[in-house]
C-alpha positions in Angstrom: 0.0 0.0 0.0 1.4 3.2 -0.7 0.8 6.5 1.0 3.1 8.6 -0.5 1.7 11.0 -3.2 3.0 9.6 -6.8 4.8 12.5 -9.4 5.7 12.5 -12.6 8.8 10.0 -12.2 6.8 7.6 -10.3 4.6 7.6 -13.0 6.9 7.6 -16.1 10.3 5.8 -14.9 13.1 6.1 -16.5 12.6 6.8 -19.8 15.9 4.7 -21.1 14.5 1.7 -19.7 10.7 1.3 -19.1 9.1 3.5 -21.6 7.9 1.4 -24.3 9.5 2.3 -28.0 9.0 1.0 -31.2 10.7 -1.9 -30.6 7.3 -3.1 -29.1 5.4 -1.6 -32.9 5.2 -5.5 -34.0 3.8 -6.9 -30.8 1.3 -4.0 -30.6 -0.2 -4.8 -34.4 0.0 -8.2 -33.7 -2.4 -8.1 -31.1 -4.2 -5.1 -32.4 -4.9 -8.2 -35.6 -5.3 -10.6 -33.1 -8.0 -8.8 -30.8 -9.8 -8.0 -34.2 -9.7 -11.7 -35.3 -10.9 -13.0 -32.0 -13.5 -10.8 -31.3 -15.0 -11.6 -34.7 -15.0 -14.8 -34.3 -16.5 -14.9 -30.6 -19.5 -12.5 -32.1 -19.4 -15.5 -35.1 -19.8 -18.6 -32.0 -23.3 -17.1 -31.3 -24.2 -16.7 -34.9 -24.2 -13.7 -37.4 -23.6 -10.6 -35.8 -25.2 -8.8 -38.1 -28.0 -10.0 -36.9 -28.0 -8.7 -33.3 -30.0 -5.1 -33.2 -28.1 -3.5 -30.7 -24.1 -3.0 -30.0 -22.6 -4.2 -26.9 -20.1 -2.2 -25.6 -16.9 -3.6 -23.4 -15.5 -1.7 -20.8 -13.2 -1.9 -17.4 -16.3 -1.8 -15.5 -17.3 -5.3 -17.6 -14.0 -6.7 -17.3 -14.0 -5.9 -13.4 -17.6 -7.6 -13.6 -16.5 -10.5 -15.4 -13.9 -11.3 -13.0 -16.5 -11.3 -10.2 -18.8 -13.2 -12.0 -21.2 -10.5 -12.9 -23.6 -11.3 -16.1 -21.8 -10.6 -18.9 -25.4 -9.1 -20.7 -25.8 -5.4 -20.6 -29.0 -3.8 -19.1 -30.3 -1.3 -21.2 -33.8 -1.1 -20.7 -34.2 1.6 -17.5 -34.5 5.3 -18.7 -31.5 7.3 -17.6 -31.8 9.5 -14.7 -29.0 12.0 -13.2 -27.8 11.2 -9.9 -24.5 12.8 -7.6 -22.4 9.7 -8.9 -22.9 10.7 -12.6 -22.0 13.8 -11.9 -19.2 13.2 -9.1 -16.3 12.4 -12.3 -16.8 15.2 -14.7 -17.0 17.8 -12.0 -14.4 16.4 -9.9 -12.1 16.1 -12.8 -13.0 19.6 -13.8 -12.0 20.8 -10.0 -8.9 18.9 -10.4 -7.7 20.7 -13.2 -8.5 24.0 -11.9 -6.1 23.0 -8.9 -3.8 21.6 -10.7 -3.4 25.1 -12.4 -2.9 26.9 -8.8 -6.5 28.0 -9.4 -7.9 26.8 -6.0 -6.1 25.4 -3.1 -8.0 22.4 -2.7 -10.9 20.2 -4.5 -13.5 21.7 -2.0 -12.8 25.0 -3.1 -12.7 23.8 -6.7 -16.0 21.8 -7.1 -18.5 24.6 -5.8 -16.8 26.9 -7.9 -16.6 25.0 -10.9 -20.1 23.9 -10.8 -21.3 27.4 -10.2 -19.5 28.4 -13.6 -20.8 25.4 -15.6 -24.2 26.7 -14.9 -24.4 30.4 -15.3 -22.5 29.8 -18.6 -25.1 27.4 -19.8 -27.8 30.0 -18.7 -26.2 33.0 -20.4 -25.4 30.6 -23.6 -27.5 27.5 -23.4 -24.3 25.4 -24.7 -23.9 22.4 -22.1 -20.1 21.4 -21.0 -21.3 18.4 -18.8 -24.6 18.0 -20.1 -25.0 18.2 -16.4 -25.9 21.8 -15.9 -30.0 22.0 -16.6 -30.3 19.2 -13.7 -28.0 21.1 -11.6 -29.8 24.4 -12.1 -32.8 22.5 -11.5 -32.2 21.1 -7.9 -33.1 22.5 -4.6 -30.2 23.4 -1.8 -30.0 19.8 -0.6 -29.9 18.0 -3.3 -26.8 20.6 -4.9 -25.2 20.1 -1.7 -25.2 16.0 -1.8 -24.0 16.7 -5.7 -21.0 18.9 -4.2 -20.0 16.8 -1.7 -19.8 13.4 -3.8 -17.9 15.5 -6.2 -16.1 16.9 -3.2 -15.2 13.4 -1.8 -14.4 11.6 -4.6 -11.8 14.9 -6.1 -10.5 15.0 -2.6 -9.5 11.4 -2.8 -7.5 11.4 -6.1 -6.0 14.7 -5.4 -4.2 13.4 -2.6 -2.7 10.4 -4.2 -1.0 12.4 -6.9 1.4 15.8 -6.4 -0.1 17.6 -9.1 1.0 20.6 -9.1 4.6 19.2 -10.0 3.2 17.7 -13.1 2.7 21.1 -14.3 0.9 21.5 -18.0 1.4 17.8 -19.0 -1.6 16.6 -17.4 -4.6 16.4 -18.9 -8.0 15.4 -17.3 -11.1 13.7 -18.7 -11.4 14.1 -22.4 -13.2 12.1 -24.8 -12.8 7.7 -24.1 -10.6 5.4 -26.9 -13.0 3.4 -29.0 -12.3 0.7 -31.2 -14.8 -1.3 -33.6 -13.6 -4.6 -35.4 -15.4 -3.1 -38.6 -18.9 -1.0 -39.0 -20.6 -4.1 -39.1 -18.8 -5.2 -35.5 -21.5 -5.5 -32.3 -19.1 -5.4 -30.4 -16.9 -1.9 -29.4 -14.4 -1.4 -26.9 -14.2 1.3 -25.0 -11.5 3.0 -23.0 -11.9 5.2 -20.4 -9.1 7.0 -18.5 -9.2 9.7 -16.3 -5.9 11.3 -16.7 -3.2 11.4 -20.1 0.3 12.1 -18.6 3.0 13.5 -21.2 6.1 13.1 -20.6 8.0 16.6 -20.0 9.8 16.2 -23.4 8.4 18.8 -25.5 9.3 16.7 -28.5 9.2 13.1 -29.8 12.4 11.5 -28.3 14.7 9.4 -30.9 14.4 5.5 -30.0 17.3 2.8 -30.0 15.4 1.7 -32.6 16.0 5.4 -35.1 12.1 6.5 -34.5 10.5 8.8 -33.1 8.7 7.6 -29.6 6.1 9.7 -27.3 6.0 9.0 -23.6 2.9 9.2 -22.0 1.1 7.2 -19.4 -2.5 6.5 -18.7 -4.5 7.0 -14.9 -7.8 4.8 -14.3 -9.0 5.4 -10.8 -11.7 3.1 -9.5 -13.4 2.3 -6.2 -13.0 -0.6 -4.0 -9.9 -2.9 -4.2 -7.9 -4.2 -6.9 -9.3 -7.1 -8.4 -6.8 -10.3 -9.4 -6.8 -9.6 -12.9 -5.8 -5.8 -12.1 -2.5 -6.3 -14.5 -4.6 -7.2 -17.6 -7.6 -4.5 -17.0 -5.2 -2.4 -16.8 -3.8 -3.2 -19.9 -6.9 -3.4 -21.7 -6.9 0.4 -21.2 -3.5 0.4 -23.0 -4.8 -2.0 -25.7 -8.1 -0.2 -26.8 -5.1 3.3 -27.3 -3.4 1.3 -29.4 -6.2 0.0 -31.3 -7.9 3.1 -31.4 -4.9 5.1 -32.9 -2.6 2.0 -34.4 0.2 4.5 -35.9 0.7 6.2 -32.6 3.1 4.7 -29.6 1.1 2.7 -27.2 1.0 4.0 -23.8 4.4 3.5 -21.8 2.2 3.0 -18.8 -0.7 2.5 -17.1 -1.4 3.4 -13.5 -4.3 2.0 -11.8 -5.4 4.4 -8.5 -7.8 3.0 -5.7 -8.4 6.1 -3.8 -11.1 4.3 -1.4 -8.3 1.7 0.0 -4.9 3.7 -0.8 -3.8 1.4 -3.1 -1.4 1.9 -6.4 -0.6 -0.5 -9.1 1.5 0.5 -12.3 2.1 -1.7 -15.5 4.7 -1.5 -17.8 3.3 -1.7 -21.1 5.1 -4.0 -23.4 4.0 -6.9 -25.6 2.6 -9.3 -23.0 0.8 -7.1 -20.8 -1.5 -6.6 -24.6 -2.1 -10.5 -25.3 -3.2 -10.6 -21.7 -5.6 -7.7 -21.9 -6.7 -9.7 -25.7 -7.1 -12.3 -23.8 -9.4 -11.3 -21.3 -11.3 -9.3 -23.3 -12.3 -12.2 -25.7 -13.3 -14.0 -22.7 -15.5 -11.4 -22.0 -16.8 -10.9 -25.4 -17.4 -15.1 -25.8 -19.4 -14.7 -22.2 -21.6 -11.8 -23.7 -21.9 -13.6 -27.2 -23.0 -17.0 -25.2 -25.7 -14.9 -22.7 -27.1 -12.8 -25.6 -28.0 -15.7 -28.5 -28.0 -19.1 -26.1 -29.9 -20.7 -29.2 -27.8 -20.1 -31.6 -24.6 -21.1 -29.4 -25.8 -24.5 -28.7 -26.4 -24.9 -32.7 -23.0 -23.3 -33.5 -21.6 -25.8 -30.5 -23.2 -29.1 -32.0 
């Protein structure tokens, strides 16, 4: 367990030795060929995909399910409805940022703030940053409070695993998640969801051993509870579904994995085998979705 708050050379090492470079390009298309094949393939077990009218989408919350034996079938059918832990991420990520930048000393001066701006800026232009805003207008003193405090709490938590402010402009929080599709046609997508991107302080691509051009950066997932066994390979898929998503591009050098509720840290080196793993498990996955969603057609395929 480590208490100690992480900074940038926790985070990115030493870049001579455990940044990954294009040494690793192979491996990563490899994989990137070998997720597409497999995942077409577990779709094809359960019969034509085609056929399915809805996409599934696979993401570390599924994995994390999977491992615990959650159903692997998606629920789709309950209307959505706004709640403090929708909201708790984007604004606390927001907060973050703004104290990251020496705005405000702290995430409980951050959030209020933050969330006060979101809204009269969506009154006085009607453009939506969150998407957020119109519930948070609409909401009576104690239900903004309980929305500020979950943000408050869950900011406050991350903000003290990390020394920020030493990171400096190479931090970037939220933005949109990596998505990857086999093809159009695919029902299946991955998604990747991070919550911070981490450059490395280089302001240019760094020469390899290899004679190209490499870019340092490591992804931050933070989640609740405790790590689960198969933390290495979730954390990899994150790494995976980068690469996939932008297949000319370095992978990720790393990938840190933050617990915030128990204090816990766990950082992978990205590298060939860490990506077959994450395949791996995430072809599991899709094969468990593939058998819950056409059992019919399974059984044929099977006999």
């Amino acid at each position: 367990m480590r208490y100690a708050p992480l900074n940038g050379a926790d985070i990115l090492g030493d870049p001579t030795e455990r940044i990954l470079d294009h040494r690793h390009t192979s491996a990563d298309g490899s994989v990137r060929d070998a997720t597409a094949a497999a995942l077409r393939q577990a779709v094809l077990t359960a019969g034509d995909a085609t056929r399915v009218d809805r996409r599934v989408t696979i993401t570390l919350s599924t994995l994390r399910g999977h491992g615990s034996g959650t159903e692997a079938r998606q629920q789709g059918s309950s209307p959505f409805r706004w709640q403090p832990s929708f909201v708790r991420r984007s604004l606390g990520l927001a907060a973050l940022a703004a104290c990251a930048e020496s705005s405000y000393r702290s995430p409980g001066q951050a959030v209020p703030a933050v969330a006060d701006q979101a809204v009269t800026a969506w009154n006085r232009t009607g453009e939506l940053r969150f998407h957020w805003e119109p519930w948070l207008a609409g909401l009576g003193p104690g239900g903004r409070a309980a929305v500020l405090a979950e943000a408050i709490s869950w900011a406050s938590a991350l903000w003290s695993m990390v020394d920020w402010p030493r990171l400096g402009g190479r931090t970037t929080f939220g933005g949109p998640d990596d998505r990857w599709t086999a093809s159009p046609r695919q029902a299946v997508c991955l998604r990747g969801r991070v919550e911070v991107r981490l450059r490395s302080s280089q302001s240019t691509p760094r020469a390899s051993r290899a004679g190209r051009d490499r870019d340092d950066h490591a992804l931050i997932s933070v989640a609740g509870g405790l790590p689960t066994p198969n933390w290495e390979a979730e954390l990899g898929y994150l790494a995976l579904v980068a690469s996939l998503r932008s297949p000319g591009a370095p992978a990720p050098a790393r990938v840190v994995g933050l617990w915030p509720a128990s204090g816990q840290c766990r950082i992978v080196e990205v590298d060939g085998a860490l990506l077959h793993a994450a395949c791996r498990l995430t072809v599991e996955v899709v094969e468990a979705w593939a058998r819950a969603e056409l059992p019919d057609r399974s059984s044929k395929v099977a006999a």
